[in-house]
N, C-alpha and C positions, 0 to 999 in steps of 0.2 A: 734791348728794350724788352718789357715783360708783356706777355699776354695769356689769354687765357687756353687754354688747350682741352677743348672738346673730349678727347680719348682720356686722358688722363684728371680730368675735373678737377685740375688747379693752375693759378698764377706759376710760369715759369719764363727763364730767361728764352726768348727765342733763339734761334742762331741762322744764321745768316740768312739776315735781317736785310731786306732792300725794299725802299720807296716807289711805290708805285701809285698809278692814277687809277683810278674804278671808272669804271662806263660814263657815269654821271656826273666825273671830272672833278671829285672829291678826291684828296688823298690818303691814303692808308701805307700800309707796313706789309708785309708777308714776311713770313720765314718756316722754320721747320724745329718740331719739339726736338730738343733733344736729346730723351728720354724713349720716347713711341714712335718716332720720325713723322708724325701727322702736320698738316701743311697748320700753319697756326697765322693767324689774319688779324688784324689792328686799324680801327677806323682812327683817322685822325693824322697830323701832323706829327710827322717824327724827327 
């Protein structure tokens, strides 16, 4: 799944990528660039 990455100020593939719930019981994505290693986040259903 692609998101965007903060450090590196572009769309890239995340990597390993896992579903998780927010506080507010919304789902989202996390993973890690795999370029900068910065944690990279994804609102929404994946």
């Amino acid at each position: 799944m692609q998101a965007y990455c903060m450090k590196c100020r572009s769309k890239k593939e995340m990597s390993g990528a896992t579903a998780i719930t927010m506080k507010n019981g919304r789902p989202a994505t996390q993973g890690i660039c795999p370029d900068c290693g910065t944690k990279m986040f994804k609102i929404g259903k994946s």
